[in-house]
N, C-alpha and C positions, 0 to 999 in steps of 0.2 A: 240367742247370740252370746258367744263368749263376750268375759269381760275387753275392753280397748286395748290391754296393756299384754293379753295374751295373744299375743297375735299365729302365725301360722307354723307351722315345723322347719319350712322351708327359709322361714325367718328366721328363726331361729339359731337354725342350722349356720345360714352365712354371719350371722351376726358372730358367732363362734368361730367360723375361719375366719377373720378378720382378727381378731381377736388370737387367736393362737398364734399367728404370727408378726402379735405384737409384744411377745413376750419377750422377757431379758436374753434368752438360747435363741430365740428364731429367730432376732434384730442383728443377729451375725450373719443368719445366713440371708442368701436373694435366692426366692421362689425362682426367678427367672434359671439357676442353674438345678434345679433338680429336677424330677419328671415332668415332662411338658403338660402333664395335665390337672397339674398342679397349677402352672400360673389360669388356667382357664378357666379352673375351680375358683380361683380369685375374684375373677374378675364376673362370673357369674352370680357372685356372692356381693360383689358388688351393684349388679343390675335389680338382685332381688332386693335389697335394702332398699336401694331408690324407688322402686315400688310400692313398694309394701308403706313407704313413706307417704304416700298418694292416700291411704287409705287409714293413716292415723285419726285420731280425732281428737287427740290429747295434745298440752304443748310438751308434758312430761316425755310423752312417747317419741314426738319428733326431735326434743333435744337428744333424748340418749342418740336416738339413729344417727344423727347431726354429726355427735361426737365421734361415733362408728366409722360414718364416712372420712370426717377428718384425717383419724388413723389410717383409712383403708387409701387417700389422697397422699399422705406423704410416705405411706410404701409404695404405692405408685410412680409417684415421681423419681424414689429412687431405682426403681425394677427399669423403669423410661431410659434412664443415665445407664446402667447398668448394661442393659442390652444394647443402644446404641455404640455404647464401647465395644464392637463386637471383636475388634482387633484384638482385644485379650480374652476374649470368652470363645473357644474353639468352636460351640456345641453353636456358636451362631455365626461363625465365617464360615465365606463358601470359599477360600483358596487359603492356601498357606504360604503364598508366595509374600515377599514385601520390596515396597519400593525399590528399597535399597540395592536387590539382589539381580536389577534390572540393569544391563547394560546400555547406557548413551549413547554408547558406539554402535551399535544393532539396529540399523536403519529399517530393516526389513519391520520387525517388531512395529515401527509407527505405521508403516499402510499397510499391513495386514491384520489381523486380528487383535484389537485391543481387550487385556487383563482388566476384569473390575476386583484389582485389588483390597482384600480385608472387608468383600462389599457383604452387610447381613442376610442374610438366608431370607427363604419367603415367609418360614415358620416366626422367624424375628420380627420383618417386618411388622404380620399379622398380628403379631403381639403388641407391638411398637400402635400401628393403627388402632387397637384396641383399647388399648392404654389413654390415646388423644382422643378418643372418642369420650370416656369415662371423664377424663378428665372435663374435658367440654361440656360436659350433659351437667355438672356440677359447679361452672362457673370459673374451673384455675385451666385454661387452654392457655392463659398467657405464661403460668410456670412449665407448663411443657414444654415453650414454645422456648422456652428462653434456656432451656437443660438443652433440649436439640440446640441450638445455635451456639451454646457455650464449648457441647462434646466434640459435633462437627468443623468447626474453624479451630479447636487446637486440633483436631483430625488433621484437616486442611495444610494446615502449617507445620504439621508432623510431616505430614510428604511431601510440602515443600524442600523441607528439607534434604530429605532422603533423594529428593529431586537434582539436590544441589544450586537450585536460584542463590545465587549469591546476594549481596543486602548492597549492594554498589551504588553511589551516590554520580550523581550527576558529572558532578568534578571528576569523578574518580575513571567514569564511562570517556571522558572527552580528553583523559591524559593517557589512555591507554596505546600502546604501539601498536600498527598495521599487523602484526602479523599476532598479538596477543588480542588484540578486538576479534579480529577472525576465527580465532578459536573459539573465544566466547559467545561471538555470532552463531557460529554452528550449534553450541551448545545450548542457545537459548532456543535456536526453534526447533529442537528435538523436543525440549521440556515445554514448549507451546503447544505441541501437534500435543503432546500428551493431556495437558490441563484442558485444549479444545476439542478433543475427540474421548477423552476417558475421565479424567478427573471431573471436572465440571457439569459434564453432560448427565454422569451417573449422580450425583448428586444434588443435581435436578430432579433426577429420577424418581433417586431415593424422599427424598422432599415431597412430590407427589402422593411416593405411594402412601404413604406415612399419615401426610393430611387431605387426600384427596376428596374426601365427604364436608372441608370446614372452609374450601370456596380458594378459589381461583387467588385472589389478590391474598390471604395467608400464603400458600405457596411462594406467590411472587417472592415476596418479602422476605421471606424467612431465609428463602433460596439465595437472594443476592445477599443478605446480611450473614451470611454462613460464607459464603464465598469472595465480598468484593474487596477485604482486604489484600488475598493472595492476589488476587486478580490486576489491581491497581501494582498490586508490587512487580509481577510478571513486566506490566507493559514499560512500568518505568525503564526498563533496559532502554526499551524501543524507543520509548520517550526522549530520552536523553542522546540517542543517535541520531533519532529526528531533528535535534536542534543542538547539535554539535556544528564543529567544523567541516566545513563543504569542502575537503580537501580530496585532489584524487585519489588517493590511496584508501581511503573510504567507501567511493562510490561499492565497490562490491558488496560490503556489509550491508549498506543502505538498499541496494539490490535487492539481494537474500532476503532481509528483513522485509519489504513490501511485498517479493513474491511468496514469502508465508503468509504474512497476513492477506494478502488477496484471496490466496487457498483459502483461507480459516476464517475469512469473515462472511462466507453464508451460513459457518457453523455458529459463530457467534452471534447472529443476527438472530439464529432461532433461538440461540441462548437466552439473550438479553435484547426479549422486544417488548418485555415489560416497562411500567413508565419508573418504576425502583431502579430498573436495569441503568436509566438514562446514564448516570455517573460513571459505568464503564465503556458501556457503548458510543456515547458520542467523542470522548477522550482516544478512544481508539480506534476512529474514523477519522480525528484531527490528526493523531498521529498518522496513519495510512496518507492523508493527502501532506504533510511537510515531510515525508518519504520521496514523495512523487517529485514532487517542486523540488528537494534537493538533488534528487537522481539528474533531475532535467539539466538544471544550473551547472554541475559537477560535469555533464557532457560539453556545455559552452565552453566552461573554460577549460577541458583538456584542449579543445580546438582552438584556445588562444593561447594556452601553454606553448602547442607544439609551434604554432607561430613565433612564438616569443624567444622561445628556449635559443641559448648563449651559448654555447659548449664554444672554448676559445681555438679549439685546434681540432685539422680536420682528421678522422681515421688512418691511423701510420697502414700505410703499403695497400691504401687504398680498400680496405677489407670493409665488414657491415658496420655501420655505425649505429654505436649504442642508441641514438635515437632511434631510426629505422627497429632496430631488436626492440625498444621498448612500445614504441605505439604499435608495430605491429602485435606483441602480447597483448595491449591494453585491449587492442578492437575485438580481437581473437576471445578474450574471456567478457568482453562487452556481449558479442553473439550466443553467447550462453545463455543471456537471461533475452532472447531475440521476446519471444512470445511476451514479457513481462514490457519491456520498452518498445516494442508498438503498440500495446497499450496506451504508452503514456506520451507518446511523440505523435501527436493526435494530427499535426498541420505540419506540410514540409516546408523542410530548413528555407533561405536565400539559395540559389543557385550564382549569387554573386558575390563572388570573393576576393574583389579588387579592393584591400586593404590599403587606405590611404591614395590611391590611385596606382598603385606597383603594378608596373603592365609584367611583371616575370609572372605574378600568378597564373593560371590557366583559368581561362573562363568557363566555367560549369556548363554556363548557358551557351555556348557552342557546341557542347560534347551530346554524341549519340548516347545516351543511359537509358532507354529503355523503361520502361511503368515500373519505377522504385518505391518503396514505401517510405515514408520521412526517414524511417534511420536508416534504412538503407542510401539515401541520400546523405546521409547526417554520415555516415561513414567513407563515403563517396568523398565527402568534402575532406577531412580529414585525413585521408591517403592522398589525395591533390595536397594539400597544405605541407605536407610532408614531401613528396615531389619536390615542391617551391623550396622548401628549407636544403634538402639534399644538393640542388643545382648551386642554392650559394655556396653552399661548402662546397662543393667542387672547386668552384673560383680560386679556395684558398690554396689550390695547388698551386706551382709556379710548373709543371707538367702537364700539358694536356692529355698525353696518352693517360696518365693516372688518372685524368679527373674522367677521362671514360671510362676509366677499367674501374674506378670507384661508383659512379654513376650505375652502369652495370651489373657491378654487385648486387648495389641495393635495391637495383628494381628488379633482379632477379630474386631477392629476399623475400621482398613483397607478394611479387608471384607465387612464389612457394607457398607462403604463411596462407594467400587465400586460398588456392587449392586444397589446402593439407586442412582447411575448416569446411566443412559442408556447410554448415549453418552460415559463416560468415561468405564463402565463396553465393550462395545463394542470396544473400542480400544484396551486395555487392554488383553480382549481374553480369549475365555474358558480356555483353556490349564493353561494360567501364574495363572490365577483364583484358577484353581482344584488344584496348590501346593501350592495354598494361604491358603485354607479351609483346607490340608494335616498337614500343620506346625501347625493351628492351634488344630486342633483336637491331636496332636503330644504335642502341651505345656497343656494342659487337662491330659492329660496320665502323662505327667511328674510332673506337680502339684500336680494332684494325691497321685502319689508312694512319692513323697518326703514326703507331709504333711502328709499322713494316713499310710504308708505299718506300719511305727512302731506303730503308735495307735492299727490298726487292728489288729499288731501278739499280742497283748494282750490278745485276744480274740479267741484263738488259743487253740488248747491242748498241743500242743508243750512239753514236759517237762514232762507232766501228766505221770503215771504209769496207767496201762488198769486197777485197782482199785482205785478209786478218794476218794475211804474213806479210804484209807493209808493215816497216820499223812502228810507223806510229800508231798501228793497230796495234802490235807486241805490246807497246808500252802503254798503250791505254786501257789493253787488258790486265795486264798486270796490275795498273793501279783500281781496276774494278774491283779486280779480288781482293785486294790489300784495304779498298775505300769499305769493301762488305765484311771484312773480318773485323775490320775497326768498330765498325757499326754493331756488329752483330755482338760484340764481346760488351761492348757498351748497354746493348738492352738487354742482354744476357743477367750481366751480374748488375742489372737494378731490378729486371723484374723475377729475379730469383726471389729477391725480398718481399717481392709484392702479395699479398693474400685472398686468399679462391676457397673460404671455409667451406664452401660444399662440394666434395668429393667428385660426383657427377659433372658439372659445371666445369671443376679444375681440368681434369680431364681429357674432355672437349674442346675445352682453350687449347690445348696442348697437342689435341689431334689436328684442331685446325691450322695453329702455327705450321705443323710439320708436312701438311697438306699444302699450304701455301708455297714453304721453303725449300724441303726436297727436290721437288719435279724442275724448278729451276736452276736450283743450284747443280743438279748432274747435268740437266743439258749445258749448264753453262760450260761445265769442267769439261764434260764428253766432246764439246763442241771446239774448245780452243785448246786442248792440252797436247795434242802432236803439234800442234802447227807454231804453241808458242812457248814450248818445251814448258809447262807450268808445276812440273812434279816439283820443285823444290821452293814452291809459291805457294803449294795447297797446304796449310795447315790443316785442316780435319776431313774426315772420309765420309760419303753419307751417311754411313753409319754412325761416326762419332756428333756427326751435328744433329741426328736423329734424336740419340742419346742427352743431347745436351738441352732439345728441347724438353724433355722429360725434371730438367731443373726449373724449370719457368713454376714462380707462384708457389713456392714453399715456405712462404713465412709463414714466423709461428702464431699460428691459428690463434690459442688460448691467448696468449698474447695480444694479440691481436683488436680481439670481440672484447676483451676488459678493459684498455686502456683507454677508450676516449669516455669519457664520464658525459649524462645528460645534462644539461643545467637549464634547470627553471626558474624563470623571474616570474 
């Protein structure tokens, strides 16, 4: 047997590649970028050393190998570094695409097939695994461990950035305005779907495949300490929305944000069901439930808003009132998130909403509604609530015919707004519907008889003796005509000013005036004009009073729908 200190060729051989490139010219370059089977020749050279170490018998012999490995250890460590940066080394990314170059605005991109951006080849990885294995067998898994976690979190927070998450503090989330929050709402759960379906997930991945031989709880670990700073940073947006102010104009955002995270927490559940994981996952299940609680509170009080609400003066010329135009928006984008809030309106509302004992409310609990769902009840109430506010303004007319032709408007508004929502018209319910279209066809009747019953008995014989050529027939025909033009020019030039925003509706009011007025007005004239010579009594032809009904209800619209302002207390 040869001497101990000769040991085999093969030894040899790797003690020499190690060795060569640990010279002054080699320590420039990384084995990892020249022919692949170069680093393999490495790391084989490193398997035989440790071997052959097995079979020393000297201490001489084991110190030199000791040293060998040393060497062959911290070119390792940096080949580890080196390749994990795959983002600058081409020979081990699998896309060339970068964050950056990724559109926010390209919805489609999030549900349909996700990019694993700059993510290492399998040839990397294998190397990358090889590399943690070497190192482990030798005793430094912990400086591997900690070059991965150092490479991957500035990774992490490189495309964060590229991401665009912005570093917003709490203050800063809860000063932002209604329509600047909603943009950033949107913008955060594009970059959420992204971190919970691509970033995160593949980095998991990668984490696995890398140490998947050195046990379950390494992965864990490595995985959430690579990731939980982005991660904590992501949610605090949501964080801070969750315990903002409960004001209406929020509820949307608040919305949005729970129905992403609802989406995305069976993804994150499988993320982080590790016991490491705890610190993101249970913070973003506390947030998910003060989403829900505030969504809920944020629906109470619109429905004591609209109760409340002050507006000092009622709609000029009787047209929709900006109340009316706003709750019905508010319910209309409420049935958007329908699926997300019956979720969470778990038990239904009171059906009674006798506020203070105020017998003008309508009782719920008389009304036919049909199998409602809580928010569908919960909306139910809130168009009733609205009703009740409508009628007092009415009052503030000192006209009746107005306060119906305004009445009328607005529940014809209503009507409209639910129809023209599927979602909302279906929650809502045939039933509450059919006494919606009752009331209205109900203020039509009474607008009616206030503005025309007395025009019309103008036009009556009322009074007449069964001979009309009796003097005091003459004359009290005469004063018919003259009592009805009087009349007529009086509702004429006030409801000229009055306003009928929907085209359709205007219309109809118009066809029906001239349906009521015509057919009596000729027979009046046809009936008394030989007998009580009235040709130089008639001021207009059917025709021109045809015409003139065509003036009824031309106030200015725009005008109109902006002027009476909402007011909330």
């Amino acid at each position: 047997m040869e001497a101990p200190h000769n040991f085999s060729i093969a030894y040899e051989s790797a003690v020499k590649i190690i060795l060569q490139w640990d010279s002054t010219a080699a320590k420039e370059t990384m084995i990892s970028e020249g022919d692949s089977n170069e680093i393999d020749e490495y790391l084989q050279a490193v398997d035989e050393i440790q071997h052959s170490m097995e079979l020393m018998s000297t201490s001489e012999d084991r110190s030199k190998a000791t040293s060998v490995i040393q060497i062959a250890i911290a070119r390792l460590g940096d080949e580890f570094v080196n390749i994990l940066t795959c983002s600058t080394n081409p020979r081990y990314s699998t896309s060339s695409s970068s964050l950056s170059s990724i559109s926010l605005t390209d919805t489609s991109y999030y549900d349909a097939d996700y990019l694993d951006y700059d993510a290492p080849s399998d040839e990397a990885i294998n190397h990358l695994r090889s590399i943690a294995e070497r190192m482990h067998s030798v005793g430094h898994l912990r400086q591997c461990l900690q070059a991965y976690r150092q490479v991957r979190k500035a990774l992490m927070e490189l495309r964060f950035r590229d991401l665009g998450i912005e570093n917003l503090s709490t203050d800063d989330v809860w000063e932002l305005e209604t329509e600047v929050l909603e943009g950033k709402t949107k913008r955060w759960i594009r970059i959420a779907k992204v971190c919970a379906r691509v970033l995160f997930p593949n980095e998991k991945k990668l984490c696995e495949q890398i140490f998947h031989d050195l046990g379950i709880a390494i992965q864990d670990t490595y995985f959430i300490e690579t990731i939980k700073d982005s991660a904590i940073r992501l949610f605090k947006f949501a964080e801070a929305i969750s315990t903002g102010r409960r004001s209406l104009e929020r509820l949307f955002s608040i919305l949005e944000l729970h129905q992403t995270m609802s989406h995305l927490f069976p993804d994150m559940e499988v993320l982080f069901q590790c016991k490491a994981s705890e610190a993101i996952r249970i913070p973003a299940a506390e947030i998910l439930l003060r989403l829900s609680l505030a969504a809920k509170e944020i629906l109470w009080k619109f429905e004591k808003a609209v109760l409340d609400e002050l507006s000092p003066f009622p709609a000029p010329g009787g047209t929709i009132h900006n109340l009316t135009a706003f709750v019905m928006k508010y319910i209309i984008r409420i049935s958007v998130f329908k699926r997300t809030l019956v979720e969470l309106l778990e038990s239904k509302p009171s059906m009674d909403l006798r506020y203070s004992n105020d017998l003008m409310i309508p009782d719920l609990r008389l009304m036919e509604l049909g199998e409602r769902t809580p928010l569908g009840l919960q909306l139910i109430r809130i168009v009733v609530i609205l009703q009740y506010k409508l009628e007092i303004k009415s009052k503030e007319y000192n006209d009746a015919p107005l306060a119906h032709f305004f009445m009328m408007n607005n529940v014809h508004y209503i009507i409209q707004r639910i129809e023209g929502c599927p979602e909302l018209k279906n929650m809502i319910g045939s039933e509450y519907l059919k006494q919606l279209i009752g009331m209205f066809g109900q203020k039509v009747i009474s607008y009616q008889r206030s503005t025309w019953l007395s025009v019309l008995h103008c036009l009556k014989d009322d009074g007449l003796v069964s001979w009309v050529s009796h003097p005091s027939s003459r004359i009290l025909v005469r004063e018919k005509l003259k009592t009805f033009y009087t009349l007529f020019k009086k509702v004429h030039q006030t409801q000229a000013a009055w306003s009928v925003p929907d085209q359709q509706l205007r219309e109809e009011l118009r066809i029906l005036i001239s349906q009521n007025l015509l057919p009596m007005y000729r027979t009046f004239i046809s009936r008394h004009c030989n007998v009580v010579s009235l040709d130089r009594y008639i001021k207009y032809t059917c025709e021109e009073l045809e015409a003139a009904a065509l003036d009824f209800f031309k106030g200015n619209q725009e005008r109109a729908l902006t002027s009476n302002k909402v007011r909330f207390v």
